[in-house]
N, CA, C, O and CB atoms as a CASP TS submission, in Angstrom:
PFRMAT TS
TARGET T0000
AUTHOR 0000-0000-0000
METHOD Language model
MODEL 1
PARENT N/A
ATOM      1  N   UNK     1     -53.977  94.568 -85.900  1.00  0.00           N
ATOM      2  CA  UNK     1     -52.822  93.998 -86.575  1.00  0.00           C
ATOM      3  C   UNK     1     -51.663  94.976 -86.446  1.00  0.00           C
ATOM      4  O   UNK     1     -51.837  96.194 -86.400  1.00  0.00           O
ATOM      5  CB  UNK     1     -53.135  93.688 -88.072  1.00  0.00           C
ATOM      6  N   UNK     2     -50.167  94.233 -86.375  1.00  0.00           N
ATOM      7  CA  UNK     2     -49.185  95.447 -86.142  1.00  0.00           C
ATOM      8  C   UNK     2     -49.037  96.038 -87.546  1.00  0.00           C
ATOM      9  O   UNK     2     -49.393  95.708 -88.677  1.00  0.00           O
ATOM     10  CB  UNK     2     -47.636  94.994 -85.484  1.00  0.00           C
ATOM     11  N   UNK     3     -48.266  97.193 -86.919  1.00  0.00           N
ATOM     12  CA  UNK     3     -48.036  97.632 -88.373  1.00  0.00           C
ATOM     13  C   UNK     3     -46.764  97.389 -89.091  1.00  0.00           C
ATOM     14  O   UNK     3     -46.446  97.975 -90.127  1.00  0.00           O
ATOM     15  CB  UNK     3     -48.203  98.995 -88.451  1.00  0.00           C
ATOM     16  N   UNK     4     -45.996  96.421 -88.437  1.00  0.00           N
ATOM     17  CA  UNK     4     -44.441  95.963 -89.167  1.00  0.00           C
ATOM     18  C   UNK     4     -44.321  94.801 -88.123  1.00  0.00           C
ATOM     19  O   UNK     4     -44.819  94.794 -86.997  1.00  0.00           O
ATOM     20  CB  UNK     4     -42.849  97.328 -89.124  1.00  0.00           C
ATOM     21  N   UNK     5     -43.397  93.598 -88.841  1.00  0.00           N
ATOM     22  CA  UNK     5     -43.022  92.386 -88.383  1.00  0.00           C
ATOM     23  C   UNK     5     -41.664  93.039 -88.018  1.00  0.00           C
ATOM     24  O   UNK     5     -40.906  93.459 -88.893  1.00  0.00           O
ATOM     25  CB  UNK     5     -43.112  91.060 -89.422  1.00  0.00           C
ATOM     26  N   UNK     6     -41.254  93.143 -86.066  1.00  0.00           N
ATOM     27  CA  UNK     6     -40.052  93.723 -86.130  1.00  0.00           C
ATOM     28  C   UNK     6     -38.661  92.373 -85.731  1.00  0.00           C
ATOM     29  O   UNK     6     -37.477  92.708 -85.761  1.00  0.00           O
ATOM     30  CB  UNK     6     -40.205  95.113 -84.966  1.00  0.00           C
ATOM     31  N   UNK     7     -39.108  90.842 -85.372  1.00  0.00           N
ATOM     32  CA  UNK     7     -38.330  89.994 -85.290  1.00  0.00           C
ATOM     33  C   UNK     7     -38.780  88.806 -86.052  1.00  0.00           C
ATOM     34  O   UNK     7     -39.943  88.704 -86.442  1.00  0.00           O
ATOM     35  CB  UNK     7     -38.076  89.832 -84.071  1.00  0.00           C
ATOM     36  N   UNK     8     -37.818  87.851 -86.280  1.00  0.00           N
ATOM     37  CA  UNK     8     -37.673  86.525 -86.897  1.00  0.00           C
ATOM     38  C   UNK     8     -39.435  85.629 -86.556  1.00  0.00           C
ATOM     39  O   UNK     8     -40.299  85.105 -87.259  1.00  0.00           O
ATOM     40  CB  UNK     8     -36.051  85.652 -85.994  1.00  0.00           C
ATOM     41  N   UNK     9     -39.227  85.881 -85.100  1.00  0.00           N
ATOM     42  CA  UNK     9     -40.846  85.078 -84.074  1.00  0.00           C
ATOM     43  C   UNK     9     -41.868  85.852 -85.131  1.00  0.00           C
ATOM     44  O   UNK     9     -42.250  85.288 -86.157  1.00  0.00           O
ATOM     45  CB  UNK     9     -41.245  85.811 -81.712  1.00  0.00           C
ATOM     46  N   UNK    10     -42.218  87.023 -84.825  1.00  0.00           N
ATOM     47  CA  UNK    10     -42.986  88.052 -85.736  1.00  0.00           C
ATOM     48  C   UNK    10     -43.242  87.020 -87.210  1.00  0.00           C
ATOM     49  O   UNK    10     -44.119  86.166 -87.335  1.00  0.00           O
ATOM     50  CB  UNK    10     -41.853  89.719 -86.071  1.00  0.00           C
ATOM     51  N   UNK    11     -42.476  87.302 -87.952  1.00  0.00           N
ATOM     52  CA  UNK    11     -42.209  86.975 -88.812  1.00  0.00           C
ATOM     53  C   UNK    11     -43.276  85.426 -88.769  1.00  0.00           C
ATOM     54  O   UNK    11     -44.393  85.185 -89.226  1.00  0.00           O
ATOM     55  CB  UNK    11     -40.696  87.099 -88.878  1.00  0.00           C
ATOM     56  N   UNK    12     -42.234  84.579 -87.954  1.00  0.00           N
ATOM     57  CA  UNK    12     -42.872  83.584 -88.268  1.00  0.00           C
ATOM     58  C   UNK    12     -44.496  82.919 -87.678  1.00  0.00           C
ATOM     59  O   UNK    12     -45.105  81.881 -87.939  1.00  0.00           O
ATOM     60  CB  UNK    12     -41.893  82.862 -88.070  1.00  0.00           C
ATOM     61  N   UNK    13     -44.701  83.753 -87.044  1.00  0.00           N
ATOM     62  CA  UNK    13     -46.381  83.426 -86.638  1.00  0.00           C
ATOM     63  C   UNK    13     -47.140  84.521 -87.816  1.00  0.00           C
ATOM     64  O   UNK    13     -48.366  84.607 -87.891  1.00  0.00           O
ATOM     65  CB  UNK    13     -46.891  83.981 -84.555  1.00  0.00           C
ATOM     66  N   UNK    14     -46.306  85.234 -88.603  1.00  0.00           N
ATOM     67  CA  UNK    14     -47.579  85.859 -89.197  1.00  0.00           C
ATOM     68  C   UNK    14     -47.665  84.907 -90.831  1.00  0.00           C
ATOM     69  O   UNK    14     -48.354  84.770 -91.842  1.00  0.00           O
ATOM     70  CB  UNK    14     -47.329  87.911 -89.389  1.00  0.00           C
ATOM     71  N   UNK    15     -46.406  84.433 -90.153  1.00  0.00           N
ATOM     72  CA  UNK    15     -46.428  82.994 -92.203  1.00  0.00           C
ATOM     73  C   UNK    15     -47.309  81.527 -91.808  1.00  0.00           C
ATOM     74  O   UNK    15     -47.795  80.726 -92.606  1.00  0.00           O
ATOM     75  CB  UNK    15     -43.880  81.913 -92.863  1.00  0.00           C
ATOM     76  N   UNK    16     -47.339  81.459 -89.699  1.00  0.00           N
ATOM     77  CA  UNK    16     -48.307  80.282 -89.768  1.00  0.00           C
ATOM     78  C   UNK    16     -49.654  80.924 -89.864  1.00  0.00           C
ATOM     79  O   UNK    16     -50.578  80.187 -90.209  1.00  0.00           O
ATOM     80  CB  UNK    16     -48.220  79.265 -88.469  1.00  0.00           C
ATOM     81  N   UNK    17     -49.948  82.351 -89.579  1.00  0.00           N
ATOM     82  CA  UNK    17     -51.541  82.157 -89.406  1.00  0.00           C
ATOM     83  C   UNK    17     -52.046  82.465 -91.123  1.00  0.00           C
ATOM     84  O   UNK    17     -53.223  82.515 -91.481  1.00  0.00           O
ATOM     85  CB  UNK    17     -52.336  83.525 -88.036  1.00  0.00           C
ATOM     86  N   UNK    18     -50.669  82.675 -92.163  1.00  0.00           N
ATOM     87  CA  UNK    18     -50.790  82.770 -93.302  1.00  0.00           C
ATOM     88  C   UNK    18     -51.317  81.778 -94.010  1.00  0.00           C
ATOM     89  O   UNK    18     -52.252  81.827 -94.809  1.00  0.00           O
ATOM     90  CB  UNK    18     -49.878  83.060 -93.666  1.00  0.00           C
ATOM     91  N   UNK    19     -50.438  80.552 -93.556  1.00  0.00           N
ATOM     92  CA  UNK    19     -50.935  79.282 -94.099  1.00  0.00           C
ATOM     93  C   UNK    19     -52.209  78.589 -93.715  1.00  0.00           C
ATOM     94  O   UNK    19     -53.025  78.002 -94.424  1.00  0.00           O
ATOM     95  CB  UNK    19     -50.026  78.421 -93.873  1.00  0.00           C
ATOM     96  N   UNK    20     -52.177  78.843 -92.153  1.00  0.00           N
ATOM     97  CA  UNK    20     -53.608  78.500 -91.935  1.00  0.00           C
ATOM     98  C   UNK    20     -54.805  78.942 -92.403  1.00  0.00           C
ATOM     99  O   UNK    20     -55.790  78.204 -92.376  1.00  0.00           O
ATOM    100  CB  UNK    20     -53.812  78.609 -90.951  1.00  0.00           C
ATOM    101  N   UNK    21     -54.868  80.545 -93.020  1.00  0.00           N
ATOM    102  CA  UNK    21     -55.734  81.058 -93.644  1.00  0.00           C
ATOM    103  C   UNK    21     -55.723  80.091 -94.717  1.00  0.00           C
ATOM    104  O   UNK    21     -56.484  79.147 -94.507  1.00  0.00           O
ATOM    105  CB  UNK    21     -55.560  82.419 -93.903  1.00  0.00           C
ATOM    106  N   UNK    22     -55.074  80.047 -95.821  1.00  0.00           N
ATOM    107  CA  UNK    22     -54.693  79.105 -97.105  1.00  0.00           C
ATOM    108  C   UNK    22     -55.206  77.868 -96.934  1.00  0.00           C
ATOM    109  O   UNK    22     -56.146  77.466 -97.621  1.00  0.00           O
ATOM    110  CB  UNK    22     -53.179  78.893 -97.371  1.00  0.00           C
ATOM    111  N   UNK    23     -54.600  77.103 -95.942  1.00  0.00           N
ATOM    112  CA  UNK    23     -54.675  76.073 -96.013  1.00  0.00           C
ATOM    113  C   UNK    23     -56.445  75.429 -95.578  1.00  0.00           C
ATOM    114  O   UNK    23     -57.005  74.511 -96.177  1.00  0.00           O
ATOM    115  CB  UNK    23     -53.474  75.743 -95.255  1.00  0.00           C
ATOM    116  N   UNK    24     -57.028  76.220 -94.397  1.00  0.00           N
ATOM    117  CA  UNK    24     -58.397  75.896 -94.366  1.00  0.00           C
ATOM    118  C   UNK    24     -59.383  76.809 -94.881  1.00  0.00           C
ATOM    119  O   UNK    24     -60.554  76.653 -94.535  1.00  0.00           O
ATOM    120  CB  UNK    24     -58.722  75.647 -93.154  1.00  0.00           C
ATOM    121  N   UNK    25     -59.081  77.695 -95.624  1.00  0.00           N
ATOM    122  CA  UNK    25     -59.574  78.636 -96.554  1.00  0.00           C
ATOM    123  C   UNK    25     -60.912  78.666 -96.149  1.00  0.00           C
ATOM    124  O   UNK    25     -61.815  78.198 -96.842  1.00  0.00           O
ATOM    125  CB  UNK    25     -59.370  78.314 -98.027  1.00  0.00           C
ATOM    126  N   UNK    26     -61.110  79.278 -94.888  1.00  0.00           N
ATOM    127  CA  UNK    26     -61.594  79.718 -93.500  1.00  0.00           C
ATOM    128  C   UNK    26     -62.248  81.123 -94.308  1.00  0.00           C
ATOM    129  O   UNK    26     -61.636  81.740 -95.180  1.00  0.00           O
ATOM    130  CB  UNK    26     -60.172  79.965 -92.046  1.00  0.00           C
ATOM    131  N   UNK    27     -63.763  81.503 -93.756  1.00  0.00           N
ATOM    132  CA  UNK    27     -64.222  82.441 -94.327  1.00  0.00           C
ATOM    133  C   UNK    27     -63.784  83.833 -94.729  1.00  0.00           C
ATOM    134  O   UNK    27     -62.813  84.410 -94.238  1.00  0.00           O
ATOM    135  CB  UNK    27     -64.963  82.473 -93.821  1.00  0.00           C
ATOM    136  N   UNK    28     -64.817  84.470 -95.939  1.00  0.00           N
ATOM    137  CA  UNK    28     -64.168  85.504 -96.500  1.00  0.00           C
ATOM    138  C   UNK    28     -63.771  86.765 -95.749  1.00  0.00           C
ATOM    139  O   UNK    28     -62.854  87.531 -96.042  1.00  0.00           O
ATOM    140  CB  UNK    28     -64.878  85.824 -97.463  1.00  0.00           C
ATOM    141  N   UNK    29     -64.714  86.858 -94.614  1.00  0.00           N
ATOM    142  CA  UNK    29     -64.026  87.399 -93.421  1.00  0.00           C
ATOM    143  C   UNK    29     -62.468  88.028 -93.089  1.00  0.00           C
ATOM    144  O   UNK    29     -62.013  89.105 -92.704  1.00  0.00           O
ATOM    145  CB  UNK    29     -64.145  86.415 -92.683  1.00  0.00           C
ATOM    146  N   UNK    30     -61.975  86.788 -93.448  1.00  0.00           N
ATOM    147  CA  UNK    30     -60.786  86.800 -93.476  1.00  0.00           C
ATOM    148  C   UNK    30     -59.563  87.047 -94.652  1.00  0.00           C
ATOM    149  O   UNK    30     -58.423  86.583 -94.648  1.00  0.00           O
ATOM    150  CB  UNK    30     -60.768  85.878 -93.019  1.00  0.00           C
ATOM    151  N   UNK    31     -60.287  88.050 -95.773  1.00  0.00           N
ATOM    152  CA  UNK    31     -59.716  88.688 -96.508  1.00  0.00           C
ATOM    153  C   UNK    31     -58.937  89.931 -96.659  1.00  0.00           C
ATOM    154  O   UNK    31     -58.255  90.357 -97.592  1.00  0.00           O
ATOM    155  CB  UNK    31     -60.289  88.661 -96.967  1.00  0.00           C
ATOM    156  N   UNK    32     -59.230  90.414 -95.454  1.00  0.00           N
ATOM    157  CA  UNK    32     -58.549  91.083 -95.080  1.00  0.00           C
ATOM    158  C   UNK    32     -57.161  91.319 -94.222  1.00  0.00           C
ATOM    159  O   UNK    32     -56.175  92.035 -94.398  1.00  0.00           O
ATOM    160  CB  UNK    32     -59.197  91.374 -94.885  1.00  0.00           C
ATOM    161  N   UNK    33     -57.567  90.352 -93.183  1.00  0.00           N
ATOM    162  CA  UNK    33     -56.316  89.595 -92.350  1.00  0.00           C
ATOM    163  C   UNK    33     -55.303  88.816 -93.521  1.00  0.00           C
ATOM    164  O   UNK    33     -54.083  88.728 -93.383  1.00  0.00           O
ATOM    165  CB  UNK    33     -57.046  88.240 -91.124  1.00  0.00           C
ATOM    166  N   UNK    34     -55.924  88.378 -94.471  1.00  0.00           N
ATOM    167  CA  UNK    34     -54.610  87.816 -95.308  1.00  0.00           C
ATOM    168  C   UNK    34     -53.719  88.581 -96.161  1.00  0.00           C
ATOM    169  O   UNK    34     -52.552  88.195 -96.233  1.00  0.00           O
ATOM    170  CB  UNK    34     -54.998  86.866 -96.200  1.00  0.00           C
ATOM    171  N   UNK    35     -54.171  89.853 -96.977  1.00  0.00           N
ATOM    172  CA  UNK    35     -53.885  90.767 -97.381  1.00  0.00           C
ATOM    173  C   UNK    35     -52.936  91.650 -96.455  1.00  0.00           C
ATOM    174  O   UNK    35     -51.847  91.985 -96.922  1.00  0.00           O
ATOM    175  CB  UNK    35     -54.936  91.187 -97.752  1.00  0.00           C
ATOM    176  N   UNK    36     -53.261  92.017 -95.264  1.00  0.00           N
ATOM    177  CA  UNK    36     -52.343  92.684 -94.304  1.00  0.00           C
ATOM    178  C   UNK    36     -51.121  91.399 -93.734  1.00  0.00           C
ATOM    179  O   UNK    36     -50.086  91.881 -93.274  1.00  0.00           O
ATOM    180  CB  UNK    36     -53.423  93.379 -92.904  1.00  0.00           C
ATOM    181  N   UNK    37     -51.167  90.624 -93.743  1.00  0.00           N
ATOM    182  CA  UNK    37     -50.315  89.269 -93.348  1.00  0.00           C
ATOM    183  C   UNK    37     -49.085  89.506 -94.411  1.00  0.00           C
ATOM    184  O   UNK    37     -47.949  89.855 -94.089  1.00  0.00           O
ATOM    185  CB  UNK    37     -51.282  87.562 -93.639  1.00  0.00           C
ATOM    186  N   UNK    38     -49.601  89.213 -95.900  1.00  0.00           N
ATOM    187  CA  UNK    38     -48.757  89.153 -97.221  1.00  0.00           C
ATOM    188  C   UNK    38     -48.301  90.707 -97.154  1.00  0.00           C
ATOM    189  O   UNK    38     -47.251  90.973 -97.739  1.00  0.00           O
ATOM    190  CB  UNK    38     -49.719  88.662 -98.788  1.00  0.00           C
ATOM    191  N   UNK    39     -48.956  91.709 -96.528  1.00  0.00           N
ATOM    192  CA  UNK    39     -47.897  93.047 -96.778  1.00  0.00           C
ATOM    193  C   UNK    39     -47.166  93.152 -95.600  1.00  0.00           C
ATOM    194  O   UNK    39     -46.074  93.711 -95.701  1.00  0.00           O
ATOM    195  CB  UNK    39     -48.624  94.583 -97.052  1.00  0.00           C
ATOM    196  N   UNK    40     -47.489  92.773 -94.572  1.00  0.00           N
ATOM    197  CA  UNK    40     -46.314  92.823 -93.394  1.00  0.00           C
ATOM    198  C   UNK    40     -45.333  92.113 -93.839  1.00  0.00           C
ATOM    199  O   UNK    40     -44.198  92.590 -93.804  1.00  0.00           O
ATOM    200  CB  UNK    40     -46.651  92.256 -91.969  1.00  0.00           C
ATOM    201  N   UNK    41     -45.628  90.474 -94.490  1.00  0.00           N
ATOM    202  CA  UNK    41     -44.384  89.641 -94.706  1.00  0.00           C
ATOM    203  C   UNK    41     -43.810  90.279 -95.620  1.00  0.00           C
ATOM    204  O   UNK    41     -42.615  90.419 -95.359  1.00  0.00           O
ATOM    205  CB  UNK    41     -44.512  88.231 -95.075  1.00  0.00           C
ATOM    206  N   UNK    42     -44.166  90.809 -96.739  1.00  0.00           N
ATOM    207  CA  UNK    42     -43.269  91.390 -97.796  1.00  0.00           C
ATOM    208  C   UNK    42     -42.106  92.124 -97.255  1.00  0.00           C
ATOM    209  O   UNK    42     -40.912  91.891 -97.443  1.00  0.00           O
ATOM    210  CB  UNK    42     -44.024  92.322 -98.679  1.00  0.00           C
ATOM    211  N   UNK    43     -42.778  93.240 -96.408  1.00  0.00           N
ATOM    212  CA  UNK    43     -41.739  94.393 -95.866  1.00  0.00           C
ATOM    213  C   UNK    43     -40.528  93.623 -95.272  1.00  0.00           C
ATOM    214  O   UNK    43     -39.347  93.777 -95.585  1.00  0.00           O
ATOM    215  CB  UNK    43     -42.446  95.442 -94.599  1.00  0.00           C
ATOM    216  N   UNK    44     -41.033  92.785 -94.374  1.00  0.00           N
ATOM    217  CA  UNK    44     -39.765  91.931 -93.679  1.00  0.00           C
ATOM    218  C   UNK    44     -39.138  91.864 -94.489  1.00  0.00           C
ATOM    219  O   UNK    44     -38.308  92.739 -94.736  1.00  0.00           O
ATOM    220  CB  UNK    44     -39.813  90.629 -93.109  1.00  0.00           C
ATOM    221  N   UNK    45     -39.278  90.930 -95.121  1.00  0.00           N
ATOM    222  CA  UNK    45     -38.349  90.346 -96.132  1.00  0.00           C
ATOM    223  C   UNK    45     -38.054  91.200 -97.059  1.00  0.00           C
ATOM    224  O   UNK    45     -37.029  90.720 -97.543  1.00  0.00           O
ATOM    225  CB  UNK    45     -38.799  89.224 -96.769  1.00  0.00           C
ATOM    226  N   UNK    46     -38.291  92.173 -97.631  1.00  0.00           N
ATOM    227  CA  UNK    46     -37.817  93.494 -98.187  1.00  0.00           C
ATOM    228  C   UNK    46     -36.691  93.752 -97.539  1.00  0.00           C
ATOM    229  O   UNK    46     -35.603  93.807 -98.112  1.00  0.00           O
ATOM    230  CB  UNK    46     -38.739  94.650 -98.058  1.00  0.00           C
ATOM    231  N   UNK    47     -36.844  93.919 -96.376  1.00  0.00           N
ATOM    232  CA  UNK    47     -35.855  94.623 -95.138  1.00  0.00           C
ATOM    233  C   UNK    47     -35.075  93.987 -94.698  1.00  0.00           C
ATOM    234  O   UNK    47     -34.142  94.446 -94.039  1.00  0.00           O
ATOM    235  CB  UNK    47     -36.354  95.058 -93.986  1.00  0.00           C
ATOM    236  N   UNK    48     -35.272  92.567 -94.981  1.00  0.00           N
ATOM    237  CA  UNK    48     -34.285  91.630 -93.803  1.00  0.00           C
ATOM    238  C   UNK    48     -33.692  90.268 -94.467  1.00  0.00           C
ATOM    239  O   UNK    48     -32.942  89.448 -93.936  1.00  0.00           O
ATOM    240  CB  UNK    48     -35.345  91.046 -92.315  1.00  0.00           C
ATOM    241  N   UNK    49     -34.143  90.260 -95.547  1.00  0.00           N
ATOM    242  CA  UNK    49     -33.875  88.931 -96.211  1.00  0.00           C
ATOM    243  C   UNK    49     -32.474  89.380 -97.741  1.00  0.00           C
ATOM    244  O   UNK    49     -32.051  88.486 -98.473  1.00  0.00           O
ATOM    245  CB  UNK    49     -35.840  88.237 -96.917  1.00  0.00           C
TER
END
């Protein structure tokens, strides 16, 4: 996983594979990938919004 969302694209594939986690609430596996998703998006938008 990167370690910062550095464009808009960035940004927005890491809010679809966000939702897709959410939305098919796809194994726990994947608790981790969602957690690093919600802190990359934060920073963006910390930074850019």
């Amino acid at each position: 996983m990167k370690k910062r969302l550095e464009t808009e694209e960035e940004y927005r594939e890491a809010l679809r594979r966000f939702l897709e986690i959410i939305e098919n609430q796809l194994e726990s596996d994947n608790e981790e990938e969602l957690e690093e998703l919600i802190r990359l998006m934060e920073i963006y938008e910390y930074e850019n919004c």
